[in-house]
C-alpha positions as CSV (number, residue, x, y, z in Angstrom):
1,X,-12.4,4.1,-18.9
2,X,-13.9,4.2,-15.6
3,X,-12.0,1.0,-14.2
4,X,-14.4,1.9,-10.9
5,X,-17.1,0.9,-12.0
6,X,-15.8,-2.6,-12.9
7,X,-14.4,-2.9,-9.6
8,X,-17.4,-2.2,-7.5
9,X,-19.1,-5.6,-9.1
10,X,-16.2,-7.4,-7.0
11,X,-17.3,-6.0,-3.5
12,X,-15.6,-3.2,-0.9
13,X,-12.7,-4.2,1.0
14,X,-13.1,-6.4,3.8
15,X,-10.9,-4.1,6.1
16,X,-12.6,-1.0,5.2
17,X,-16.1,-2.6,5.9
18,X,-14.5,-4.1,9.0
19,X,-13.5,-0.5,10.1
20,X,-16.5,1.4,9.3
21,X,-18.7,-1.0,11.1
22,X,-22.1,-2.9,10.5
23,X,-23.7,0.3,11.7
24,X,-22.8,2.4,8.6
25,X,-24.4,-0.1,6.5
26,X,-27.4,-0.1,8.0
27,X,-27.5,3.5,8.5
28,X,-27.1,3.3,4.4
29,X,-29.7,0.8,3.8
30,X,-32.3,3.5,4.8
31,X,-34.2,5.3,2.6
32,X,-34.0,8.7,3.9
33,X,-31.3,10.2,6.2
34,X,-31.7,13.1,8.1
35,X,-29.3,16.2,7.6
36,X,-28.2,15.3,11.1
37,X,-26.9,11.4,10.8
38,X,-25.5,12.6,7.2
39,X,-23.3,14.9,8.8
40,X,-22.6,12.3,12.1
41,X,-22.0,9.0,9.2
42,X,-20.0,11.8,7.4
43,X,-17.9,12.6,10.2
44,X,-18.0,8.8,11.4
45,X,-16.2,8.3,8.2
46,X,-13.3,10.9,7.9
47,X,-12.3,9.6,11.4
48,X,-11.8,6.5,10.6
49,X,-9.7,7.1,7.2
50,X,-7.2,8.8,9.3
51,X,-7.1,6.8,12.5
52,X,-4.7,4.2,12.0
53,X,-6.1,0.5,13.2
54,X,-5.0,-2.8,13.6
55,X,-5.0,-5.6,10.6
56,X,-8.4,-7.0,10.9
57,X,-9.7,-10.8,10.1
58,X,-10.8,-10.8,6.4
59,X,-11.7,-14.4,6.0
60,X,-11.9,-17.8,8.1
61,X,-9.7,-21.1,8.1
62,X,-12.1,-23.6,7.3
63,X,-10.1,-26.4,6.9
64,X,-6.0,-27.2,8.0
65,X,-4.4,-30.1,6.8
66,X,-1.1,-30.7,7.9
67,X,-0.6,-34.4,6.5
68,X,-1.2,-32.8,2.9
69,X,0.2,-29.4,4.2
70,X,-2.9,-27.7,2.6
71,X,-5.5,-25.3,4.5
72,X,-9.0,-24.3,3.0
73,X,-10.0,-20.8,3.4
74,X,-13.7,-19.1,3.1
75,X,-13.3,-18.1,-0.5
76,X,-13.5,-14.2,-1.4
77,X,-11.9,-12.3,-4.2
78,X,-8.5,-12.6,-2.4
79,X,-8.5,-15.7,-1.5
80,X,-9.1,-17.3,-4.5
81,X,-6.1,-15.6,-6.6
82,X,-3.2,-17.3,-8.7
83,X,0.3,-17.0,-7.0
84,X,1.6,-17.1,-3.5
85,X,0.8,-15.1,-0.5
86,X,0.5,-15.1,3.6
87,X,-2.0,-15.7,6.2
88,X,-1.7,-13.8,9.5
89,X,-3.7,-16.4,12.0
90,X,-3.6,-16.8,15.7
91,X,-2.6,-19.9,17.6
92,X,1.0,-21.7,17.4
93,X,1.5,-19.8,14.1
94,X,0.8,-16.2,13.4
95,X,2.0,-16.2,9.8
96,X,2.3,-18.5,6.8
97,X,2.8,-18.9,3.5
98,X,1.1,-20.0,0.9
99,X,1.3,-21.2,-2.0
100,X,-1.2,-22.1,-5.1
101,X,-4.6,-23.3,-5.3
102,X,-5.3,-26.8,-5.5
103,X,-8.8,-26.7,-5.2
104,X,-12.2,-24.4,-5.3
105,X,-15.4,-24.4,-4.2
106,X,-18.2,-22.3,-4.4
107,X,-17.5,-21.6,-0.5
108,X,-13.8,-22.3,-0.1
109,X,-10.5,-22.6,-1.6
110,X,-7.6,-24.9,-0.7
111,X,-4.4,-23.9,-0.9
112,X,-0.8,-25.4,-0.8
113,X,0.9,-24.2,2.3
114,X,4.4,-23.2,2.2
115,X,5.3,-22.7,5.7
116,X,5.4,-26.1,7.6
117,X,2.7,-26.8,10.1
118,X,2.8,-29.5,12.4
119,X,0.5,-32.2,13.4
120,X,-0.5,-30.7,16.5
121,X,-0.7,-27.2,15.2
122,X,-4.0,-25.0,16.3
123,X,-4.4,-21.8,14.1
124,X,-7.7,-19.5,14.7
125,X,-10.9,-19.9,12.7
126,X,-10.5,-16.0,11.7
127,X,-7.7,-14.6,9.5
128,X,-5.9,-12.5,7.3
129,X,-5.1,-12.6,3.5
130,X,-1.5,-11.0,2.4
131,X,0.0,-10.0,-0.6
132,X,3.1,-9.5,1.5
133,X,4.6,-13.1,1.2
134,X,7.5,-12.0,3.6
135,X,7.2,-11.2,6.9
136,X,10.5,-10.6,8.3
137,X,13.6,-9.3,6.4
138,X,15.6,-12.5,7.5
139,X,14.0,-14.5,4.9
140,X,15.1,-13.3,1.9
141,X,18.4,-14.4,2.9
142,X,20.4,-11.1,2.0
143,X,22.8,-9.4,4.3
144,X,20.5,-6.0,6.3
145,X,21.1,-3.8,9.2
146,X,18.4,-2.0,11.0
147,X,18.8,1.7,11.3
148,X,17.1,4.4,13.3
149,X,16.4,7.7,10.8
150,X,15.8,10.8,12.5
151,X,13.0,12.6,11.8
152,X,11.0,15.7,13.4
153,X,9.0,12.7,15.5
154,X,11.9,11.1,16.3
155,X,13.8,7.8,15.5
156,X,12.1,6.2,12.2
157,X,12.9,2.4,12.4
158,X,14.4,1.2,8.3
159,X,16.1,-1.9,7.4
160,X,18.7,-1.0,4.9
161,X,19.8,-4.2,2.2
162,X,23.3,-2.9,1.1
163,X,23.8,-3.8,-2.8
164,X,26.7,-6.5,-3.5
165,X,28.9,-4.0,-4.7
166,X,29.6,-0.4,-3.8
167,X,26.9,1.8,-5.6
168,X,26.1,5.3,-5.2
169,X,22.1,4.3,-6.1
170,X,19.8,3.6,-3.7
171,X,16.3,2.3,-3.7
172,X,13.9,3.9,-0.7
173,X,10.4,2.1,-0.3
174,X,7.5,3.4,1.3
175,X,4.7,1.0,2.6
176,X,0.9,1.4,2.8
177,X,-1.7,2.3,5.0
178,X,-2.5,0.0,7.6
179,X,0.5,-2.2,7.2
180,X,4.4,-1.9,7.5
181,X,7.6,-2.0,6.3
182,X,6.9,-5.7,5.6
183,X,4.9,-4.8,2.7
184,X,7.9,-4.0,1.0
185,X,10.7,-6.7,1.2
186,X,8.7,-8.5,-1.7
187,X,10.3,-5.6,-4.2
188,X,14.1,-6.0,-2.3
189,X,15.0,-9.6,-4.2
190,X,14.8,-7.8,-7.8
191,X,16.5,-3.9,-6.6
192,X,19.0,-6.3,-5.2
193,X,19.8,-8.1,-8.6
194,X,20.4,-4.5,-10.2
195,X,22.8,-3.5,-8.0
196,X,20.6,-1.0,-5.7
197,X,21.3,-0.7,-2.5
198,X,17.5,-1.1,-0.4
199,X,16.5,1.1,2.0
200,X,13.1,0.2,3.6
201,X,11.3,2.8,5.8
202,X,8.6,3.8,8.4
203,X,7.1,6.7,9.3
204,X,4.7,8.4,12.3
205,X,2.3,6.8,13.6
206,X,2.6,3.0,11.3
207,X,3.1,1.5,14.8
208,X,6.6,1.4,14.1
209,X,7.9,4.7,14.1
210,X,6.8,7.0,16.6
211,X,3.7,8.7,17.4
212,X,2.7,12.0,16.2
213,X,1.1,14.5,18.4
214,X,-2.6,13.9,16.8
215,X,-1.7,9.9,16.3
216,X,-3.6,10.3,13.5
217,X,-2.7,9.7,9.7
218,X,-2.0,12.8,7.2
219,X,-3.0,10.8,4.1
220,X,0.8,11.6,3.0
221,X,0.3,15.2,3.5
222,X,2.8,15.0,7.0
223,X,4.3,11.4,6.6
224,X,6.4,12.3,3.6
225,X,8.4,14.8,5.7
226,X,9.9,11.3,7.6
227,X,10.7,9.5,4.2
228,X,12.5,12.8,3.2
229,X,14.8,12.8,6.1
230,X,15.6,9.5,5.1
231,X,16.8,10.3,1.8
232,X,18.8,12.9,3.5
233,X,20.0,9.7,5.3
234,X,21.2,7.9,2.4
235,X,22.5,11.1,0.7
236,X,25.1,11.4,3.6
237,X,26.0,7.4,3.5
238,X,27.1,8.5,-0.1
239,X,23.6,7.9,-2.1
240,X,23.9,10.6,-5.5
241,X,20.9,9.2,-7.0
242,X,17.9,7.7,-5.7
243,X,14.6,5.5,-7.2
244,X,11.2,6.0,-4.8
245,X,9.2,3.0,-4.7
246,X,5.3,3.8,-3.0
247,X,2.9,1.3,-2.7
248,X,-0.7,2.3,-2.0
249,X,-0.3,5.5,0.0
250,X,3.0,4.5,-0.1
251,X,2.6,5.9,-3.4
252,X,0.9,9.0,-2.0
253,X,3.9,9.5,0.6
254,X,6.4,9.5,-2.6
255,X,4.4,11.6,-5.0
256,X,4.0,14.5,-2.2
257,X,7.7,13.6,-1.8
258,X,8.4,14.2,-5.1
259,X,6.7,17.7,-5.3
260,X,8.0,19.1,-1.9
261,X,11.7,17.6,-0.9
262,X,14.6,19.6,-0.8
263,X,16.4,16.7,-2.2
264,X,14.3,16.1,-5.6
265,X,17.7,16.9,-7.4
266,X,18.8,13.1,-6.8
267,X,15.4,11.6,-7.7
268,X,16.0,9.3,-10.9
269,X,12.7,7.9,-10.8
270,X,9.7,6.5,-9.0
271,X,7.8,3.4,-8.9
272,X,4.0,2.8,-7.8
273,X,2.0,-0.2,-6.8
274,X,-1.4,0.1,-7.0
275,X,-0.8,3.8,-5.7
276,X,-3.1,6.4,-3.9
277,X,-3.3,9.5,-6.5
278,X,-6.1,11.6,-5.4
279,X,-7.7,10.5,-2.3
280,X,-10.9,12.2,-3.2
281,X,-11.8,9.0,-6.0
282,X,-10.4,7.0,-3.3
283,X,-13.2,7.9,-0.8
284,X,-15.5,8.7,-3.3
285,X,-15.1,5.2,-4.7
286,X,-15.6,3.5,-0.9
287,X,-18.6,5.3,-0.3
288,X,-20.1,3.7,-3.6
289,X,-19.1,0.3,-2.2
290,X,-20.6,0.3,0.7
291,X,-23.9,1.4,-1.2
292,X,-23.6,5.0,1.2
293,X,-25.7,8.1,0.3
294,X,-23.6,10.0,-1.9
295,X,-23.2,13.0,0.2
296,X,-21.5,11.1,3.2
297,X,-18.2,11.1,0.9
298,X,-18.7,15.0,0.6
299,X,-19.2,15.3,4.6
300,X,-16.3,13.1,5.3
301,X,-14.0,14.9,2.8
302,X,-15.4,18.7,4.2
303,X,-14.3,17.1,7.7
304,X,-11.3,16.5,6.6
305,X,-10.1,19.5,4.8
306,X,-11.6,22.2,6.7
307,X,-10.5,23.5,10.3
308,X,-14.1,23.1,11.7
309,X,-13.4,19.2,10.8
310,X,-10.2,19.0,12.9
311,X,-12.6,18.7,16.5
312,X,-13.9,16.0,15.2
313,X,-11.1,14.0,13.1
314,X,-8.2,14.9,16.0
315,X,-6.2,15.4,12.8
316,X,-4.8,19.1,14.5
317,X,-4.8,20.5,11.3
318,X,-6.9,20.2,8.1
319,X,-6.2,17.6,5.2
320,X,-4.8,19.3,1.9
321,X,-6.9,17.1,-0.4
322,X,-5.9,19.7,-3.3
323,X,-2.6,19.2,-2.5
324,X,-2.5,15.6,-2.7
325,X,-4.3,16.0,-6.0
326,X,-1.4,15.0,-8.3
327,X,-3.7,14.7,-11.6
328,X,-4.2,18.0,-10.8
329,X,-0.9,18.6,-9.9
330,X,0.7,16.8,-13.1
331,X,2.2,20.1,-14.7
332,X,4.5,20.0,-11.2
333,X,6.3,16.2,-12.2
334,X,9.3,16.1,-13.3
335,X,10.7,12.6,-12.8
336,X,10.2,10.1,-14.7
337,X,7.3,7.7,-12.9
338,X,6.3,3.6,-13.7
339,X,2.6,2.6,-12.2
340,X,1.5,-0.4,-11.7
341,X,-2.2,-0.6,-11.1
342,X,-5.0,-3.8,-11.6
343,X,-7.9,-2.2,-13.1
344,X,-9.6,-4.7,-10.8
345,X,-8.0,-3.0,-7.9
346,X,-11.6,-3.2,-5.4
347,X,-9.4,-0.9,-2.5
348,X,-7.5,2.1,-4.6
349,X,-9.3,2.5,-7.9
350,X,-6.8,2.9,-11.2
351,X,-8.9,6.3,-12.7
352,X,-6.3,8.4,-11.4
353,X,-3.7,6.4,-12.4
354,X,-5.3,6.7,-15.9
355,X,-6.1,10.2,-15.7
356,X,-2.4,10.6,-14.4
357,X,-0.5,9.0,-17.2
358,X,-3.0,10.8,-19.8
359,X,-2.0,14.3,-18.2
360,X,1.6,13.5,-18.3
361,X,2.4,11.2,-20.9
362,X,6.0,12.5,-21.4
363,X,6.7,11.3,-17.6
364,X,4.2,8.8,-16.7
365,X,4.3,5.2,-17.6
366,X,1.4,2.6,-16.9
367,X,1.4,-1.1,-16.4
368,X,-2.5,-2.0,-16.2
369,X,-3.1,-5.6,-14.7
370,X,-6.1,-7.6,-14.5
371,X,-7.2,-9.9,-12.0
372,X,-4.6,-8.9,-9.6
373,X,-6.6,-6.8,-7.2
374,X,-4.6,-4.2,-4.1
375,X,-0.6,-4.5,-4.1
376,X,-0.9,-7.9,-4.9
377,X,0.7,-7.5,-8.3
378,X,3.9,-9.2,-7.4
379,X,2.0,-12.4,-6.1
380,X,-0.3,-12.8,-9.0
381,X,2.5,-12.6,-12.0
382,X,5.7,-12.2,-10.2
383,X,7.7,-12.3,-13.8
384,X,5.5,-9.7,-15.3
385,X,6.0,-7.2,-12.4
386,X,9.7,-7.9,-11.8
387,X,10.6,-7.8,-15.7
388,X,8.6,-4.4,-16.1
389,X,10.4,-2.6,-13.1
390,X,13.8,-3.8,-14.3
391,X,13.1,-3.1,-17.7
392,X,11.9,0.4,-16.8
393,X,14.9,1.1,-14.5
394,X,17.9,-0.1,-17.2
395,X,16.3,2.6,-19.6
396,X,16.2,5.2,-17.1
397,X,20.3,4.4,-16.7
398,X,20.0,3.7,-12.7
399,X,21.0,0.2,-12.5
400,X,25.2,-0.8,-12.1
401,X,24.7,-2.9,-15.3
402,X,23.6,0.5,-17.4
403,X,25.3,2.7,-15.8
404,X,28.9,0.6,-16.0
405,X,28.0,0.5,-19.7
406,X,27.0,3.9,-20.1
C-alpha cells in the first residue's frame, strides 16, 4: 500500500517547510552531519511540532481581477484543486472565497471568486490556501450560541448549532492543528440536515481557548481532556448519545478521547478527516519530505517522548507516542469509526488509516479519496463526502430520521 510514498512525489507542506525553516534544508542538503547538529536539527524539530504558530503564507496573488471577479494564484498542489475554498490575504480583505478554476498555467491558476471584491480593493501579494470555505459561523445561516466549556485550563470557547427539533444526539467536532474551530463549520450544514444538534469546540493553547502552563501542544495526549469536559457539557444539556467528528489531530484528540473518557458509554460513533493515527509515520513521513537524514525523525521523536527531551521541547512532561499509537492500540476500539483519508494526502499520510481499518475491520470503515489532498475532502467532492457520512450515520441508528423509524 504505502500511500507515502506516492505522496512524497507531490512535495512537503508548505507550512511545515515554512516552520522548520530554510536552515533545516540546508543543514539536510549536506552530506555528512555531525552527531552534534543531528541531535540540535533533531531537537530543532520536536520543538516546532509542538509549539503552536501562526497560519503562514503558502502561495502568492499574482493576479486580482475584480471587473471579472477572478484572482490568479502561484499554482501549487493546493491551489490548483477542483471545488471551492478560501484565501486568508491581507489588505481591505483578510478572507475570501473561492470558487472553481477557470484557468491554468504552468505558473498560475485563476480562479472564480466568490466573495465580492471591489474595484479599489488591495489584497497582499502573499497568502493562504483553505479548505475551510467558512470562516465565521454566521454564514451558514443557522441559528448558534457561543458557549464557554469549562475545563481544567479554564473557559473553552464552542459555538453550539441546536438541531431543528429537540434531539437527545449531538455532534462534537474537533479541529486541527494549527487552525480553529473554523475548520469545522464546513461538516455543520449536513449534521444539521440529520437532525444533530452541533457542538463545535476549542481547546488549550489553539489561540482560542486558554493557555496551558507549557503553551505547548500535547499532540492529543492533554487536549482531549478539554473536548471531554465538553461532552460532559452536552450530557448535562440532555445529550444521551453522542457522534465525535476529528479532523487531522482533530482526529487524534477524538481517538485518545475514545480510549480514555469517562463518558465513552454515549459514544455512537466517530468520524475522521484526513486524521492523525500514529504520529510517529506522521513525523517520519515529514522528515522524508524535506529530504532530512533519517535519524533526525528518531532525535525529534526521542525529544519528545523522553523526560531528558522536556528542557528542550518546554512540553513539561514527555509525549506518550505509544499511547497515541491507535494501530497499535486497535484491540482497545469499541465504537464504530468512518475515515476519510486522500491517499494523496502530502501533510498526514493514510498508512495508518490503512493499517487501522485492516486491524479492526469489525469497527473501522474507510473512505479512500484521490486527488483531494489534507482536510480538503469536502471542497474537492462535496456530494461524495456528505453522502458517505450520512449514509454511515443512518446505519449506525443516530440520525432523528432512523431513530423515529426505529
Amino acid at each position: 500500500m504505502k500511500n507515502s510514498r506516492r505522496a512524497a512525489r507531490i512535495g512537503a507542506s508548505p507550512v511545515l517547510r515554512g516552520a522548520l525553516g530554510g536552515a533545516l534544508v540546508g543543514l539536510a542538503a549536506a552530506t555528512a552531519l555531525t552527531t552534534a547538529v543531528l541531535g540540535a536539527v533533531g531537537i530543532r524539530v520536536a520543538r516546532r511540532v509542538v509549539t503552536p504558530a501562526a497560519r503562514r503564507a503558502d502561495t502568492r496573488i499574482l493576479a486580482l481581477d475584480p471587473a471579472s471577479q477572478t484572482v490568479t494564484l502561484e499554482r501549487n498542489d493546493d491551489t490548483a484543486l477542483p471545488g471551492r475554498y478560501g484565501l486568508f490575504t491581507r489588505g481591505t480583505e483578510d478572507y475570501v472565497k473561492l470558487g472553481s478554476v477557470l484557468a491554468e498555467s504552468d505558473g498560475g491558476v485563476k480562479r472564480k471568486l466568490l466573495t465580492h471584491i471591489g474595484p479599489d480593493a488591495r489584497l497582499s501579494a502573499e497568502a493562504a490556501f483553505s479548505g475551510w470555505y467558512y470562516d465565521r459561523p454566521e454564514q451558514l445561516h443557522l441559528p448558534f450560541s457561543s458557549q464557554l466549556i469549562g475545563s481544567a485550563v479554564g473557559p473553552c470557547p464552542a459555538w453550539l448549532f441546536p438541531a431543528e427539533e429537540e434531539t437527545d444526539v449531538w455532534c462534537i467536532q474537533v479541529h486541527g492543528r494549527g487552525t480553529t474551530r473554523a475548520e469545522c463549520l464546513r461538516a455543520v450544514p449536513l449534521m444539521h440536515s440529520l437532525g444533530l444538534t452541533t457542538l463545535i469546540v476549542s481547546y488549550r493553547n489553539d489561540g482560542e481557548a486558554p493557555r496551558s502552563r507549557t503553551g505547548r501542544y500535547g499532540l492529543g495526549s492533554t487536549e482531549w481532556r478539554d473536548v471531554d469536559a465538553a461532552i460532559g457539557f452536552a450530557r448535562r444539556s440532555g445529550a444521551r448519545r453522542v457522534v465525535l467528528m476529528g479532523w487531522s489531530m482533530g482526529g487524534a484528540i477524538v481517538l485518545q478521547l475514545a480510549l480514555g473518557s469517562a463518558h465513552r458509554d454515549i459514544i455512537a460513533g466517530i468520524v475522521l478527516d484526513s486524521p492523525v493515527v500514529d504520529w510517529r509515520v506522521v513525523l517520519d513521513y515529514q522528515a522524508r519530505l524535506m529530504n532530512l537524514p533519517k535519524p533526525i525523525a528518531g532525535v525529534a521523536i526521542a525529544a519528545l517522548e523522553s523526560d531528558w527531551g522536556t528542557a528542550f521541547t518546554r512540553t513539561g512532561r514527555p509525549i506518550p507516542f505509544d499511547r497515541l499509537d491507535v494501530v497499535a492500540r486497535a484491540g482497545e476500539l469499541v465504537h464504530p469509526v468512518l475515515i476519510l483519508h486522500s491517499d494523496d494526502d502530502g501533510f498526514v499520510p493514510s498508512d495508518a488509516s490503512h493499517d487501522l481499518a485492516v486491524a479492526r475491520p469489525d469497527l473501522v470503515e474507510l473512505e479512500v479519496f484521490e486527488g483531494a489532498r489534507h482536510t480538503k475532502l469536502w471542497n474537492y467532492d462535496e456530494r461524495r463526502w456528505t453522502d458517505r457520512i450520512r449514509t454511515w450515520l443512518e446505519q449506525r441508528g443516530v440520525t432523528r430520521e432512523v431513530a423515529e423509524e426505529a
